[in-house]
N, C-alpha and C positions, 0 to 999 in steps of 0.2 A: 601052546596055550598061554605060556610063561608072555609071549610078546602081543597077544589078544588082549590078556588082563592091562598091560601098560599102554594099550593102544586105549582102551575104552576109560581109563584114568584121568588120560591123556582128554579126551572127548569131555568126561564131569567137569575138568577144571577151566574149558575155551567158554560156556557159558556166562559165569561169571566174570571172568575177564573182559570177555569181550560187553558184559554188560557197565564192567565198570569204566571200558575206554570209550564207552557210546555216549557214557555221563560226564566223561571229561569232556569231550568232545561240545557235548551239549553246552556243558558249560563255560567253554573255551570259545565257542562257536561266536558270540556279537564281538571279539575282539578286534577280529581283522575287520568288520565294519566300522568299530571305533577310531582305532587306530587311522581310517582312511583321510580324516579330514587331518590326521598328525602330519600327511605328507607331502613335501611342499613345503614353501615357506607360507606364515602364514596370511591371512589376508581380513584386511577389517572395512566397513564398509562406513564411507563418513558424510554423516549427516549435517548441515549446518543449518542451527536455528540463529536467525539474526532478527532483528526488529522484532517487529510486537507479534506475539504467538495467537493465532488465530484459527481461524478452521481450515483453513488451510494450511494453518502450518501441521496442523492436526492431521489431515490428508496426507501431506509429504511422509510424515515420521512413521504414520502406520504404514503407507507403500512403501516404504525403505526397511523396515523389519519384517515386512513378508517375504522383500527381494533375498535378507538376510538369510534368513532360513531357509526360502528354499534351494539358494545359491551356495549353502553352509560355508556364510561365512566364520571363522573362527571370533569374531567380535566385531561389536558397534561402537562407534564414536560418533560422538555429537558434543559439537566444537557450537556452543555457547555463546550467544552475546545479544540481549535482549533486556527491554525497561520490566516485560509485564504482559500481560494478555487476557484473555477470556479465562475466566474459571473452568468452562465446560470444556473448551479445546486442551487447557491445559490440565483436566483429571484426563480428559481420553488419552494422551502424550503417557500421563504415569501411569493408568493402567497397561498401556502397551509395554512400555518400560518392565513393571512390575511382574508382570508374564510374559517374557520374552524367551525365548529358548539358545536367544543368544547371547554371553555377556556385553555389556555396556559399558562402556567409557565414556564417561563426562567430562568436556574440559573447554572450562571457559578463558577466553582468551579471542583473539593475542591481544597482545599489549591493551590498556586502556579500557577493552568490555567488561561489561560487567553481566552479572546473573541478578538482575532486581527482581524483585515482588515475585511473581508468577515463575521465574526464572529459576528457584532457589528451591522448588519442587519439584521441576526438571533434573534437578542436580542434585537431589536429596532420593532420587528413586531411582540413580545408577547403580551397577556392583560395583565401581570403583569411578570417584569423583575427584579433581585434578582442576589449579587454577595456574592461569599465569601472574608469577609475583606482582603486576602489575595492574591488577585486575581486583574486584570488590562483590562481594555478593550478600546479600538479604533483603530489608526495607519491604517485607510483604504487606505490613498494612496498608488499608483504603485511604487515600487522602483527598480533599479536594482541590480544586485550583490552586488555593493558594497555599498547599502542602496543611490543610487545620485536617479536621478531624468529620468519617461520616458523619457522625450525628449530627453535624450542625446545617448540614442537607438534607439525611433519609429519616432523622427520628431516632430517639435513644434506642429502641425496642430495635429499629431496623441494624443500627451500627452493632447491637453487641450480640444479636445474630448473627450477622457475617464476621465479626472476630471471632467468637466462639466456633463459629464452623471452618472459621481460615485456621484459628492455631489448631483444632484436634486433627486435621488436615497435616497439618506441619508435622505433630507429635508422631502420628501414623507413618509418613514416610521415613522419617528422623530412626525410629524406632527399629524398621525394617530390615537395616543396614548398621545396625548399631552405633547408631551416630548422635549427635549431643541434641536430642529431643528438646531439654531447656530452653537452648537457644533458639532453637527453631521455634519456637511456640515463643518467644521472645520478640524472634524479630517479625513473627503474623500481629503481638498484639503491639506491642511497641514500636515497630519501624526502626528495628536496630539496622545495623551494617556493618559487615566486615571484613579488611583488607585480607587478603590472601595465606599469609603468614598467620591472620588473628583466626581465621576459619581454621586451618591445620591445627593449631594451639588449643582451638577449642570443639575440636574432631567435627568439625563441620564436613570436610572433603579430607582426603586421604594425602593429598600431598601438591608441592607446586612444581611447576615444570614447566620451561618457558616456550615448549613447543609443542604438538600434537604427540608429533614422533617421540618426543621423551616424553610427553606422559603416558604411550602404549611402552615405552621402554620398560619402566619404571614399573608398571601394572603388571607386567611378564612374570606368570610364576606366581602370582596371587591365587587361593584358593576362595574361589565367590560361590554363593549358593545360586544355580540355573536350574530355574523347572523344579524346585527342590530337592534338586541334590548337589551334591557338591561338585565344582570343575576346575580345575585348574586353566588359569588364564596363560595363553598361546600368543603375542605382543610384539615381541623382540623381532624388532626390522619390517614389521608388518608392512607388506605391499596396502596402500593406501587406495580405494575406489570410491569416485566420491558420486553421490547421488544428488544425479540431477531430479529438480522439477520439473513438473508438468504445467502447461502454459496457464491453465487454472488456476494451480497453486503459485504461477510465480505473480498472475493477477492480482490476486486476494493479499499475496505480500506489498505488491507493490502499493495498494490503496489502503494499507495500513498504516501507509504514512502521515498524519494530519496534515501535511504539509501541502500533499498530494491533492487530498478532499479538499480541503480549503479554496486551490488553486483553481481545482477542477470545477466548483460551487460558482466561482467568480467571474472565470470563462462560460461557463452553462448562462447564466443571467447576463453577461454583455453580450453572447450570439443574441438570447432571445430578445435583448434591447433593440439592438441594432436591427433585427427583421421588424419591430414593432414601428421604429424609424423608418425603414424601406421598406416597404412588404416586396416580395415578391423575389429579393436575392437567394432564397433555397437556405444558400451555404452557410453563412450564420443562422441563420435558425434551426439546419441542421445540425449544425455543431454545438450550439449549444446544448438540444435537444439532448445527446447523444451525452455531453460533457456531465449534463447534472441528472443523467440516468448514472451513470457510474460515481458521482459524488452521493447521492442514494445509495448505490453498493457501497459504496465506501464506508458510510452512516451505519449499515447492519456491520459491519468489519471491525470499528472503532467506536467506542464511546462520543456521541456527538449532541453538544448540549442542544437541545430543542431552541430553545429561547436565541441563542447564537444563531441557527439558521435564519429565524424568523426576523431578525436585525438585519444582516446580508440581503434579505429578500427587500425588505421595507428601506434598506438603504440604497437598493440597486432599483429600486423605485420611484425613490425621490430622486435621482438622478435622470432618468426619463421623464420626469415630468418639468423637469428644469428645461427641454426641448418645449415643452406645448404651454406653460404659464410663465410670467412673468414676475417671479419670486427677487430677483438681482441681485441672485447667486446663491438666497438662503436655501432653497431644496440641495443644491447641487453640495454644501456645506455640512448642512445635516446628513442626506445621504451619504459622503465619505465617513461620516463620523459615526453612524449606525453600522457601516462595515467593518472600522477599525475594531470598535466594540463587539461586534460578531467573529473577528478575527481572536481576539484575546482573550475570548470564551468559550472557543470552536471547540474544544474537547472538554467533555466530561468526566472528571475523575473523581467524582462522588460516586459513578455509576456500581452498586454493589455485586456485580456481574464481573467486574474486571480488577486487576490488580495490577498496578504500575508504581513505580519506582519514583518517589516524588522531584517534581522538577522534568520529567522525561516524558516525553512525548505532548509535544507543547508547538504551536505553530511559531514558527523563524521570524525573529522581526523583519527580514526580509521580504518579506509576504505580508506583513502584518501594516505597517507604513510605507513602500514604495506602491504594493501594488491597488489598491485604493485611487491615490493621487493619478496614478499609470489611470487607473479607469475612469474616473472621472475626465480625466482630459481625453479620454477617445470618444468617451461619450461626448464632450461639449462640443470636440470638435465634427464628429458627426452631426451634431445638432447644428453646428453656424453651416456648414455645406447645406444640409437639407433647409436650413431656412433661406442660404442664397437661391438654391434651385426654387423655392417656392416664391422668389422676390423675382424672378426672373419673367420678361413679358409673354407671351404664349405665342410661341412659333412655329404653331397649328395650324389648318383652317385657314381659311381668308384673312381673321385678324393678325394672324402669325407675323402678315410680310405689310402690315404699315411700321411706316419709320425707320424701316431698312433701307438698304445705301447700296448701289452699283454705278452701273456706265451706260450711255446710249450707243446702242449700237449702230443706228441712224439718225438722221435727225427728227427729235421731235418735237410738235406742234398741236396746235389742235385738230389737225387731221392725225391719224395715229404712223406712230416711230414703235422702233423697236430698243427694249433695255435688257440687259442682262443685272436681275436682283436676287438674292437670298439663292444663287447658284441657280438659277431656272432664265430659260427665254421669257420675256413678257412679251405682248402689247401696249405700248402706253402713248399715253398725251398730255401734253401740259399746255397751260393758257399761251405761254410763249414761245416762240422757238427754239431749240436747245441743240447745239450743235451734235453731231456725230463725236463719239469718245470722250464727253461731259459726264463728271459724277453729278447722280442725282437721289434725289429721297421722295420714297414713295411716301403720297399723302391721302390716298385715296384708291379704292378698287369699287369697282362697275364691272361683275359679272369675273371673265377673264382679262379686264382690260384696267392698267395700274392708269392715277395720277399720278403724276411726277412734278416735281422742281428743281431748281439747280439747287447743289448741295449744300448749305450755308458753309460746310466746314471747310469743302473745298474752292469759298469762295475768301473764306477768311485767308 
């Protein structure tokens, strides 16, 4: 009985035990799933934003933090170096950022880039922001061409709308990440900037590091808020995978270049010249066709002053009609000069839609002065060819082969000889006799039958 009673004791107390190793258990239970991505070195996935942020750069950043996540990776890195961009591509960029389940590493570099205008929201909406000593970042206000000020473009009303919504912008990411919010709403309303060192100084980014690798070193061991909660950042030696784009997106970057539209503008209008010259060559006119369909894409991609096209257009205008009137040079001079002007106008940076970094993204005077004068001379010169070709006698038809020159191939006379003229056998006849192997010049056709005479030049 004595060993019944300690058996069934025995039995009251596995109950609760065992209900409280079910608990630990339970509660033990998501570790070895956590711990999974601890094992292994770690790996980050690196995104690079270059040139001007766009919807497709927008495109690229959100595909590369889907890839992250579902690839878990242990961190993002986006290696920085941009004037400015779209407002709209770049809030989608920090909302992605801002909800991301993976940490973030920002770091602008190498050497020499910089984080302007649009760029400095990119890098204010990382968990941990990183420059190279060599490198600059802020200047968010709108400016126009000549680096003044929107209003003196959109209207008082319109300019201190988009400051006011660019600095609370600023304040909001600034904020985020507890970072010097002042400055940030400083450099949306002012177009401050600052070097690398003066950003650290004044908690703009967290630290400088002249490489990628040392600024995921460096971030190792950091506790950042992810998905809101806290994580310890994973960095040190990081296997590096960089994410490529998609021909779309590397599209949309590429024609983000003014430099690009401009070129592409100038080609499109000298195909469609030169078909309006020749009709009937295809190739230029499809190329052109094709060129200023994508300088149009290029126009929704970039801020692109209106007024600037329509100069290009009107100068590449006057330029063809330098072929059909007789101006003695002044269309051809004007038209270069409406181009130049379209050329040093081609971007719009009043536009309150986009934010660039003043002085930045501006067409090359390489483009600006050579290729003008370049175009104007392929035009004139196509224009002196098609006007020799239209000076030239018609050597069609019957009247084609007067005044053309050959040989007799027999002798001939007023009864008919044979010549060989303009590559053809004749029949012909001349007043007088003409020996056999005489040049001669046709002065006369009758049906199939040439007149001929001795050749004055071959007499000379």
């Amino acid at each position: 009985m004595l060993g019944l009673r300690r058996l069934a004791r025995g039995f009251r107390w596995a109950g609760p035990i065992a209900l409280a190793l079910g608990t630990a258990l339970a509660v033990a239970g998501p570790a070895p799933e956590a711990t999974l991505g601890m094992v292994g070195p770690p790996r980050v996935l690196v995104l690079e934003v270059k040139g001007a942020i766009t919807g497709g750069t927008a495109e690229y950043v959100t595909a590369g933090f889907a890839r992250a996540k579902s690839e878990r990776f242990d961190a993002v890195a986006i290696v920085l170096d941009t004037p400015g961009g779209a407002l709209d591509a770049t809030r989608e960029i920090t909302r992605v950022l801002l909800g991301s389940e993976v940490p973030v590493v920002a770091w602008v570099g190498p050497a020499g880039a910089h984080a302007g205008s649009a760029g400095l929201f990119v890098t204010l909406a990382a968990h941990v922001a990183a420059m190279d000593p060599a490198t600059n970042i802020g200047a968010a206000h709108p400016v126009t061409l000549g680096g003044g000020d929107i209003e003196k473009e959109g209207g008082k009303e319109l300019a201190k709308k988009a400051e006011n919504d660019t600095a609370a912008y600023a304040r909001t990411l600034a904020h985020t990440y507890g970072r010097n919010a002042e400055w940030a709403e400083k450099a949306a309303r002012d177009s401050v900037s600052a070097t690398a060192d003066e950003a650290v100084r004044l908690r703009v980014v967290d630290f400088t590091a002249p490489s990628l690798q040392a600024a995921l070193d460096l971030a190792d061991g950091r506790q950042v808020q992810v998905a809101g909660a806290s994580r310890k950042l994973r960095t040190r030696g990081a296997a590096q995978t960089p994410s490529e784009a998609t021909v779309r997106q590397r599209l949309l970057s590429f024609l983000a270049d003014p430099n690009v539209a401009a070129v592409l503008m100038l080609i499109g209008t000298l195909g469609i010249a030169i078909e309006f010259y020749h009709p009937g060559l295809i190739v230029p006119g499809l190329t052109g066709a094709i060129s200023l369909l994508l300088a149009f894409l290029a126009m929704k991609v970039i801020p692109v002053n209106a007024g600037a096209v329509v100069l290009i257009l009107v100068g590449t205008g006057l330029l063809i009609a330098e072929a059909y009137v007789t101006t003695h040079g002044l269309a051809g001079v004007g038209g270069s000069a409406c181009i130049v002007l379209g050329l040093l106008f081609f971007v719009d940076r009043a536009s309150s839609e986009y934010r660039f970094d003043p002085g930045a993204l501006s067409v090359s005077p390489w483009i600006i002065w050579p290729v003008p004068i370049t175009l104007a001379g392929l035009l004139g010169f196509v224009a002196w060819r098609v006007a020799a070709v239209r000076g030239r006698p018609l050597l069609l038809g019957g009247q084609g082969i007067l005044g053309e020159r050959g040989r007799t191939l027999s002798e001939v006379g007023p009864e008919r000889g044979e010549v060989f003229v303009h590559g053809e056998y004749w029949q012909a006849r001349s007043a007088s006799p003409i020996p056999q192997g005489a040049a001669v010049r046709v002065t006369a056709l009758n049906g199939l039958v040439v007149t001929v005479e001795p050749d004055p030049r071959a007499e000379g």
